[in-house]
C-alpha positions in Angstrom: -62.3 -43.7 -27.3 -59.3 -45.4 -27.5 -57.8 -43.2 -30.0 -59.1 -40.1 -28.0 -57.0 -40.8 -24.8 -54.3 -41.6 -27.0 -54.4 -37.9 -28.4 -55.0 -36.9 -24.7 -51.6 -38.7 -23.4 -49.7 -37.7 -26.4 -51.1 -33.9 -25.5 -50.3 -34.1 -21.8 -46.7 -35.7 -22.6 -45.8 -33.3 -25.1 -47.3 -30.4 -22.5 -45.4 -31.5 -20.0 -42.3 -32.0 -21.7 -42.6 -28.4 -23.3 -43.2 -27.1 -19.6 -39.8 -29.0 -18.1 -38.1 -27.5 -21.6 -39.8 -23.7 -21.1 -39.0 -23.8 -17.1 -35.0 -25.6 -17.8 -34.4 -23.1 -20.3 -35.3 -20.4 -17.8 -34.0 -21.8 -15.1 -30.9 -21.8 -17.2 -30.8 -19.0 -18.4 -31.4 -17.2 -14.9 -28.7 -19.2 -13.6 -26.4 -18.6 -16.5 -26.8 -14.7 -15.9 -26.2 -15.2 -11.7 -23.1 -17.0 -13.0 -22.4 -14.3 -14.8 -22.9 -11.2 -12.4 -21.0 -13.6 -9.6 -18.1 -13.7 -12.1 -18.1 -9.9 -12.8 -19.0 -9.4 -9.3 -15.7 -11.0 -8.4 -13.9 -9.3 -11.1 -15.2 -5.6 -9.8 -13.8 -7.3 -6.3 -10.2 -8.0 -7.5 -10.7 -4.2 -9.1 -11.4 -2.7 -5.6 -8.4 -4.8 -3.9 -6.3 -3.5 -6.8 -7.2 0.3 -6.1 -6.7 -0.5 -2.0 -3.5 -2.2 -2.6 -2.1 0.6 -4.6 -3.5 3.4 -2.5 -2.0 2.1 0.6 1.3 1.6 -1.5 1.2 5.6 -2.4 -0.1 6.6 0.9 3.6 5.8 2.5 4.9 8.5 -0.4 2.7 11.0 1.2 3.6 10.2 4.8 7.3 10.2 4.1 7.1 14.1 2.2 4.5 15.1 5.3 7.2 13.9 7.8 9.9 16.0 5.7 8.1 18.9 5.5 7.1 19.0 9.2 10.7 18.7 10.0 11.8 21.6 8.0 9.4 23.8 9.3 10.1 22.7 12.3 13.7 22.5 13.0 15.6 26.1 12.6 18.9 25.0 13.6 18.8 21.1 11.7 21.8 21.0 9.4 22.0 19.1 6.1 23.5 16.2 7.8 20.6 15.3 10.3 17.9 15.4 7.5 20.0 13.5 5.2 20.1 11.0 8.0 16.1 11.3 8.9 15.8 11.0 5.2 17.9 7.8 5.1 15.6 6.5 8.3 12.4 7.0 6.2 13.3 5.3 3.4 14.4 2.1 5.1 10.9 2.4 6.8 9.1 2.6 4.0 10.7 0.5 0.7 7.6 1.0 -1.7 9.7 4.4 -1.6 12.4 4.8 -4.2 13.9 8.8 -3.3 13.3 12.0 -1.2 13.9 14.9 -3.0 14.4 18.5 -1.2 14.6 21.8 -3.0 15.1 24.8 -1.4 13.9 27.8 -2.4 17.7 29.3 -3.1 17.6 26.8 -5.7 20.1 24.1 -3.4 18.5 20.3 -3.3 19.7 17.4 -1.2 18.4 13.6 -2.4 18.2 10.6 -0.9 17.7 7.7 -3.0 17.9 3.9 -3.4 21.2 2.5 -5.0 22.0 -0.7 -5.6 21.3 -2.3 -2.3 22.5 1.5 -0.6 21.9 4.7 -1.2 23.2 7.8 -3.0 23.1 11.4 -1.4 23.3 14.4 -3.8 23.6 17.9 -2.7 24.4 21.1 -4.6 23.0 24.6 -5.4 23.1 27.5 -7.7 26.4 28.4 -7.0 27.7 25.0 -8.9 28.4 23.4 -5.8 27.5 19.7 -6.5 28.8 16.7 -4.5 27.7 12.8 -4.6 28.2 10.5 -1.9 27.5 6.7 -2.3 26.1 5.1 1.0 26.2 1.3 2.2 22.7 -0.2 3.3 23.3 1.5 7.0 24.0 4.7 5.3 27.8 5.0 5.9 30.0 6.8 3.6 31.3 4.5 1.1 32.7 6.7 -1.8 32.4 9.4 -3.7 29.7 9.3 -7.2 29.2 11.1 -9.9 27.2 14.4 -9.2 23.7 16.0 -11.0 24.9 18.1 -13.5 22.7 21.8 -13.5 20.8 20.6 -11.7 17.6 23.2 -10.9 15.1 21.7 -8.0 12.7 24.5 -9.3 12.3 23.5 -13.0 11.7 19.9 -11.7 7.4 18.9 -11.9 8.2 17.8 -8.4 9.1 21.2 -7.0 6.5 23.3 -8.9 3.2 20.8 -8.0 4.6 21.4 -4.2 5.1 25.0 -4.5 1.9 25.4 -6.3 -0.5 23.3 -3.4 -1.4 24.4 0.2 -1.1 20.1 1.0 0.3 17.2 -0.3 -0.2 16.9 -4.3 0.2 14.8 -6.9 2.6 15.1 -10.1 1.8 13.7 -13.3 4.1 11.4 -14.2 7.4 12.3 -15.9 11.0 11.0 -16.8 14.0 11.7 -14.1 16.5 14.2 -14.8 20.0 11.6 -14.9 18.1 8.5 -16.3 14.9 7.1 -18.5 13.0 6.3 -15.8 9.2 7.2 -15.3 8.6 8.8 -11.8 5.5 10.2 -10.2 6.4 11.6 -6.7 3.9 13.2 -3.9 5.2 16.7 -3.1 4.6 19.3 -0.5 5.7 22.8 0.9 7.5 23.3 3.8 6.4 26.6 5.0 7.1 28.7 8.2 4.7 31.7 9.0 3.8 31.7 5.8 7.1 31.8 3.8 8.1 29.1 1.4 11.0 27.9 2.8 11.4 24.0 0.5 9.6 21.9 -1.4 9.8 17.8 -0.1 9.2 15.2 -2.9 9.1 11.5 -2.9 9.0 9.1 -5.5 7.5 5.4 -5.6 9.5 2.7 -6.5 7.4 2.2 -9.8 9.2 -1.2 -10.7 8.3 -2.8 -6.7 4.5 -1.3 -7.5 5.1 -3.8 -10.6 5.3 -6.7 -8.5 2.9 -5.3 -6.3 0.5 -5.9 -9.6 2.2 -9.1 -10.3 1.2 -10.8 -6.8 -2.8 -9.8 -6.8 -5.5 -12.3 -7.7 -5.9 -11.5 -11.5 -6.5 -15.1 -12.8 -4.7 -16.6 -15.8 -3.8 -14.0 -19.0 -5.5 -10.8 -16.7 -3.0 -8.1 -16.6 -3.3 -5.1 -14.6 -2.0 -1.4 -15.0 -1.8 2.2 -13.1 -2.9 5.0 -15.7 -3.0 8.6 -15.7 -6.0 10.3 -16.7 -4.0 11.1 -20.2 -3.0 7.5 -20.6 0.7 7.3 -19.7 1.7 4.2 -17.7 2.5 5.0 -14.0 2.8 1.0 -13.3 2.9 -2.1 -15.2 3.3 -6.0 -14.5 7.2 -6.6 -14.1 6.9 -8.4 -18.3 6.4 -4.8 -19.2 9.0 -3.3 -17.5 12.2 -3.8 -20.2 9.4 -2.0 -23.2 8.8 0.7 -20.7 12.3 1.7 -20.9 13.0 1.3 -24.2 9.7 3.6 -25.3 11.1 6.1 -22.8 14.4 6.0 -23.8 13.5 6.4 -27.3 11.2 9.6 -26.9 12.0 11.1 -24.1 8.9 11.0 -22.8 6.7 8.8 -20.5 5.2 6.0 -22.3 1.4 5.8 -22.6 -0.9 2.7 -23.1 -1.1 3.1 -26.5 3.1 2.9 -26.9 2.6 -0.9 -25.2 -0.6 -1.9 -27.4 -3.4 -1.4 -24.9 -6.5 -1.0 -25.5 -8.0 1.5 -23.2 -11.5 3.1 -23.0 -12.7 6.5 -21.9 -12.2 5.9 -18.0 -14.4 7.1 -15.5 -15.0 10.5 -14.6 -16.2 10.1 -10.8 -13.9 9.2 -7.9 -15.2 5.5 -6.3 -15.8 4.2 -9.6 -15.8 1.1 -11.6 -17.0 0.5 -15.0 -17.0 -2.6 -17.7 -16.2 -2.8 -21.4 -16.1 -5.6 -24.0 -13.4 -5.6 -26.4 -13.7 -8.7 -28.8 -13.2 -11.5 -26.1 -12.2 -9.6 -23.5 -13.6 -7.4 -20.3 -11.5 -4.3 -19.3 -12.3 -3.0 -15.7 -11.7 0.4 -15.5 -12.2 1.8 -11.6 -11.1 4.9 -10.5 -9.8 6.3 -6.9 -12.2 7.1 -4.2 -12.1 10.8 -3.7 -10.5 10.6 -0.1 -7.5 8.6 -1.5 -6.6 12.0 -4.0 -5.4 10.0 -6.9 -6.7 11.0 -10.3 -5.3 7.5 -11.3 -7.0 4.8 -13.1 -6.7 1.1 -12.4 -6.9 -1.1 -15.6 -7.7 -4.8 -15.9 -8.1 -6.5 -18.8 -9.4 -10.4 -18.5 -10.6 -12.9 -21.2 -14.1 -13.7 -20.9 -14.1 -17.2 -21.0 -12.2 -16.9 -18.0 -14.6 -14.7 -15.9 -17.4 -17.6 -16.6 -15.6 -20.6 -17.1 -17.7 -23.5 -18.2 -20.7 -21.9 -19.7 -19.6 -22.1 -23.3 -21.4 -24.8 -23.7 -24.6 -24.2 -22.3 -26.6 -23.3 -25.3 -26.0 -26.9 -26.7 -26.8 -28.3 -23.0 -30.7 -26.9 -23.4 -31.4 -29.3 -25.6 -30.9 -32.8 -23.7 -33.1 -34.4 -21.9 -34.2 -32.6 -18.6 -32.4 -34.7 -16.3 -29.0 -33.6 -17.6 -30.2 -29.8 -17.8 -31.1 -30.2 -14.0 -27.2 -31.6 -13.5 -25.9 -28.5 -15.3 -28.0 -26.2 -13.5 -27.3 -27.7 -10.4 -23.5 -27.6 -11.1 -24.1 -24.1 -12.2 -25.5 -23.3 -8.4 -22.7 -25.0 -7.4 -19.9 -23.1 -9.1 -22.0 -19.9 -7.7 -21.7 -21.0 -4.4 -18.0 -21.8 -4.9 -17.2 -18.3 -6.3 -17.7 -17.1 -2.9 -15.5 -18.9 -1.1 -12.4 -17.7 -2.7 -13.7 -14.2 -2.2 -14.4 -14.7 1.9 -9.8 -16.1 1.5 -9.4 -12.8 -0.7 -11.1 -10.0 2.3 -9.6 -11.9 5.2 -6.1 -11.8 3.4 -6.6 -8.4 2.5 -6.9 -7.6 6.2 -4.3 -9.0 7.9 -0.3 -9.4 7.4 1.1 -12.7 5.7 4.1 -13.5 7.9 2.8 -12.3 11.6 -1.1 -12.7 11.1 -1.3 -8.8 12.6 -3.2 -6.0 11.3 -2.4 -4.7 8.1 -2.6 -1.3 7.5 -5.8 -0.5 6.3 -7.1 -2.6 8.3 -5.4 -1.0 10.9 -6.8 3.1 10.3 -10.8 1.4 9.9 -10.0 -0.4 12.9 -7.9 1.9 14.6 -10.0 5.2 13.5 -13.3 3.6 15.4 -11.2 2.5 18.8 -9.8 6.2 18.9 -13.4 7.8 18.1 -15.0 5.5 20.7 -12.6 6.5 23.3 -13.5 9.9 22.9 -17.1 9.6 23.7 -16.2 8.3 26.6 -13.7 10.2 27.7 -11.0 7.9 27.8 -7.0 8.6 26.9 -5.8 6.2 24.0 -2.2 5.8 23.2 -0.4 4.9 20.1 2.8 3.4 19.8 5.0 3.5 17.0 7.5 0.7 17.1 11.0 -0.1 15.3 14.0 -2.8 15.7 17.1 -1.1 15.7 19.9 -3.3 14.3 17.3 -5.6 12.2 19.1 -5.2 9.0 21.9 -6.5 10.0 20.4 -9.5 12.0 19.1 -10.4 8.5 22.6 -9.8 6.9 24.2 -11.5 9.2 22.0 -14.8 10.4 19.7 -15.2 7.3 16.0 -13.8 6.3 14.7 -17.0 8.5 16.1 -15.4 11.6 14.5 -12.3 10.6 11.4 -13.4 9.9 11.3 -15.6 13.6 12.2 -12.0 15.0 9.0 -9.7 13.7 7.1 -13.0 14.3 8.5 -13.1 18.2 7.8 -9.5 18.1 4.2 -9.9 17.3 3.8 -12.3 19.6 4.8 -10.3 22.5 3.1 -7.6 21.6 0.1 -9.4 21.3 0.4 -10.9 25.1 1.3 -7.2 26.0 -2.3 -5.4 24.9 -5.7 -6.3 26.2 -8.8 -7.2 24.5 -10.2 -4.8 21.9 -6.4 -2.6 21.4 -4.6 -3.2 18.2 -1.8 -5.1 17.2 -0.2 -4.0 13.4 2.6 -4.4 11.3 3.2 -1.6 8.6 5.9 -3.8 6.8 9.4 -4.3 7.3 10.2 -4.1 11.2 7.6 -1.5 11.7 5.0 -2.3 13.9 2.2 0.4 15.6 -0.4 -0.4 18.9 -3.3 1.6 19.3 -4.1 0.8 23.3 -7.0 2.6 25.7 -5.1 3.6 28.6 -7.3 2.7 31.9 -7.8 6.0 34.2 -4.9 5.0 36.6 -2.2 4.2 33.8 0.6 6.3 32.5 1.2 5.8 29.0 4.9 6.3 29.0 4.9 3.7 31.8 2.8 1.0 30.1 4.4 1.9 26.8 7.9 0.9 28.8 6.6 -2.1 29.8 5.4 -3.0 26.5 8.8 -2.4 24.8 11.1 -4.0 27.8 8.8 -7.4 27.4 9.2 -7.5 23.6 13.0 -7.1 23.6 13.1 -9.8 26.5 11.1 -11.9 24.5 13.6 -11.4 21.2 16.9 -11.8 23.3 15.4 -15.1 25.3 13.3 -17.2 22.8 15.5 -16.5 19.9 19.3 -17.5 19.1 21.6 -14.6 17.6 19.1 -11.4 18.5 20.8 -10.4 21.0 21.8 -6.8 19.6 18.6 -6.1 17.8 16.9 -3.7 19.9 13.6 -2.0 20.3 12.7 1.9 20.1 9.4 3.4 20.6 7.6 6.1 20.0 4.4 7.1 21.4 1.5 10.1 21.7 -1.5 10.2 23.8 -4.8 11.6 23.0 -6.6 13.3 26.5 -9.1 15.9 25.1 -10.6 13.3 22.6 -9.7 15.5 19.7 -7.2 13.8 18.1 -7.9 11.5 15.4 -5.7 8.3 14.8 -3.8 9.8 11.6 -2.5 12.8 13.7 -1.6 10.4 16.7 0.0 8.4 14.3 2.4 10.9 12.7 3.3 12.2 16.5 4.5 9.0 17.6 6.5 8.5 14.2 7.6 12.2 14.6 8.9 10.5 18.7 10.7 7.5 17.5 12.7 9.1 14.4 14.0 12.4 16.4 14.5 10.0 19.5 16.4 7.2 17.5 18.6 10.0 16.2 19.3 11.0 20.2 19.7 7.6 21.2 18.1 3.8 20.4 16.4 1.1 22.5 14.8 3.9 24.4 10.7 5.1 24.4 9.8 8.7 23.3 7.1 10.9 24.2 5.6 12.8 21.3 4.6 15.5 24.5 7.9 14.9 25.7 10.7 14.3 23.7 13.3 15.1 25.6 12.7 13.1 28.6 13.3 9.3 27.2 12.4 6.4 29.5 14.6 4.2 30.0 17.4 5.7 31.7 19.5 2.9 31.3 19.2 1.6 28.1 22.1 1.0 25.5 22.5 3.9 22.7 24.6 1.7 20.5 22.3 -0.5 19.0 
């Protein structure tokens, strides 16, 4: 008997021991592969932010050639001059921009493009007319450059994707004409009653898209890069930058992954999306454009793997201890699960708002904005939006110190925040560029609140900080009435407002309905 409840106990120990093994190892396991998709989850997240961040980075390419184009067609009687000088304006709104490029269809061009802290004009034509003008950071006339030499807008890939497309298009990328640097631009016609009349192209800033890169959430080792669907590097962490150079210098043409020792797969085919490879150690995340962007780029990430599931290495030799300590691992397991979504919650809220003012960003501000403006319209009520820009900013920051700057939008910001009501939107675009998107009540006039707006934030700059006393504020606005106009439209009016007003006269608010009729009577033009 006694040897037959001996057999018993050792049978019931040894059952119940093989149970807690059977259900740790599972338990293990299961957790070991939610670590797992958690750490590729986040990985396909840091993808996604990557493809946002660089979208929204080439979207200000697009708006800058739309705003050219527009003008073109527009203006009959402009002269060279006064879309050298709107050129000039966009640029120092929007720095992910490097040049504007415009090619008429005579064959004569006129470029703006960054220099050395200023910019360089060039203007010529067929007839061997070529002149260069070096430009200080406000655009004045410094000295004369050398010129292009036959130079031919319409052999350029710029000029013949533009000509060739009824909207804004894409090049692939290619070298510049004067130096070895790669360039992909976003070109578009300019067109009146049907005739071509230019072609408008501008080019990112490739090596600030390289920092761009360098600042995102990668993780230790993880490099990212902007391909074309053939392979040749559009962007690269700023490391890469010197090689770049020297492979284009070298051939002539634009690098490709292959010339910097990538290893690349197949990418995706769709639009919207992301796929994983193993290579050896490592996990390349290759994720593609959603169709509405209109990027055939690809982003690529490459990652080690140990650092996508730190910690469970050692796992497999952890099964084998005693239960207690498997139940620790598992538990720290569900633990470092938990934690992985933590930093992810920091990564969306960051992604949505703007560092140094805690405003809107600006994707956050067309999701936002898009479903204010398409609520007002089923009710029936006006919305304004307001285009916003400090005239004289530059040289407060040249003059008192990026701190003082930096006070200033943050001053601004906070005026403009006491200025709206609950449920309108505050943003900042970057730089000194800041946009409302306000639902006008039935008894308000939007020029009128869109006065008071601007008057309170340039009271609140000249009183509450020293040394702003000549940085001014210029508006532009556009109202939507009929509810058919969606936020992207009012957005480009009220631009459309504040650079052909600022050109008339600063400090002042402009209508997009009304352009000629500034509010303000009796504000300064000088600053």
């Amino acid at each position: 008997m006694r040897s037959r409840g001996y057999v018993i106990a050792i049978v019931l120990i040894v059952a119940i021991i093989l149970t807690q093994a059977i259900a740790t190892i599972t338990g293990v396991v299961l957790a070991t592969r939610q670590v797992d998709a958690a750490a590729l989850d986040t990985y396909e997240y840091v993808g996604d932010l990557t493809a946002e961040r660089v979208a929204r980075y080439a979207e200000s390419a697009t708006d800058v050639v739309k705003g050219t184009a527009v003008q073109i067609g527009d203006d009959t009687d402009g002269t060279r001059e006064s879309l050298a000088q709107a050129m000039y304006q966009r640029l120092e709104r929007e720095p992910s921009v490097r040049g504007i490029y415009v090619g008429w269809a005579t064959g004569e061009y006129l470029v703006v493009r960054r220099k050395d802290g200023g910019y360089e004009e060039l203007l010529g034509g067929p007839d061997g007319t070529q002149q260069g003008v070096l430009r200080d950071g406000v655009f004045r006339e410094i000295g004369d450059i050398e010129a292009l030499v036959d130079y031919d807008p319409r052999t350029r890939p710029w000029y013949q994707v533009g000509a060739a497309h009824s909207s804004v298009a894409w090049t692939d990328p290619y070298i510049e004409y004067d130096t070895s640097n790669t360039l992909v631009s976003a070109s578009q016609a300019a067109r009146r009653e049907g005739e071509l009349l230019a072609v408008v192209g501008a080019d990112l800033s490739l090596e600030r898209l390289g920092r761009v890169l360098d600042d995102l959430p990668y993780g230790e080792g993880a490099e990212a890069f902007v391909l074309s669907p053939a392979g040749e590097v559009i962007a690269a962490p700023s490391t890469y930058l010197e090689r770049l150079r020297e492979v284009a210098a070298a051939s002539g043409e634009v690098p490709t992954a292959a010339d910097i020792g990538l290893t690349v797969t197949e990418p995706p085919t769709r639009p919207g999306t992301t796929e994983f490879t193993r290579a050896g150690s490592q996990i390349l995340l290759d994720a593609t454009f959603p169709a509405q962007e209109r990027l055939d780029w690809t982003i690529h990430i490459s990652a080690q793997e140990s650092q996508l599931s730190a910690g469970l290495g050692g796992v497999g030799a952890t099964l084998w201890w005693i239960t207690a300590i498997s139940l620790v691992l598992l538990a720290a397991a569900a633990v470092f699960a938990w934690r992985v979504r933590h930093p992810l919650r920091r990564l969306r809220e960051r992604a949505l708002t703007d560092p140094l003012t805690g405003l809107t960003n600006r994707s956050e501000l067309m999701r936002r904005g898009g479903i204010v403006v398409a609520a007002a319209a089923t009710r029936g009520d006006r919305v304004m939006v307001t285009t916003i820009d400090l005239d004289r900013f530059k040289q407060l920051n040249d003059n008192q110190g990026h701190d003082v700057g930096d006070r200033a939008l943050i001053a601004v910001a906070f005026a403009l925040r006491a200025c709206v009501r609950d449920g309108d939107i505050v943003a900042r675009l970057g730089g000194d560029e800041f946009v409302t998107v306000q639902v006008l009540r039935s008894r308000d006039a939007g020029r009128t609140v869109a006065t008071r707006v601007r008057d309170e934030v340039e009271r609140e700059l000249h009183t509450r900080l020293s040394g702003a006393e000549d940085v001014g504020v210029t508006m532009g606005i556009a109202v939507a009435t009929d509810g058919g106009t969606d936020l992207t439209a009012l957005l480009k009016l009220a631009d459309m407002a504040l650079i052909r007003g600022k050109q008339t006269a600063k400090g002042r608010v402009y209508d997009a309905a009304a352009e000629d009729h500034p509010d303000s009577p009796a504000a300064p033009t000088d600053r």
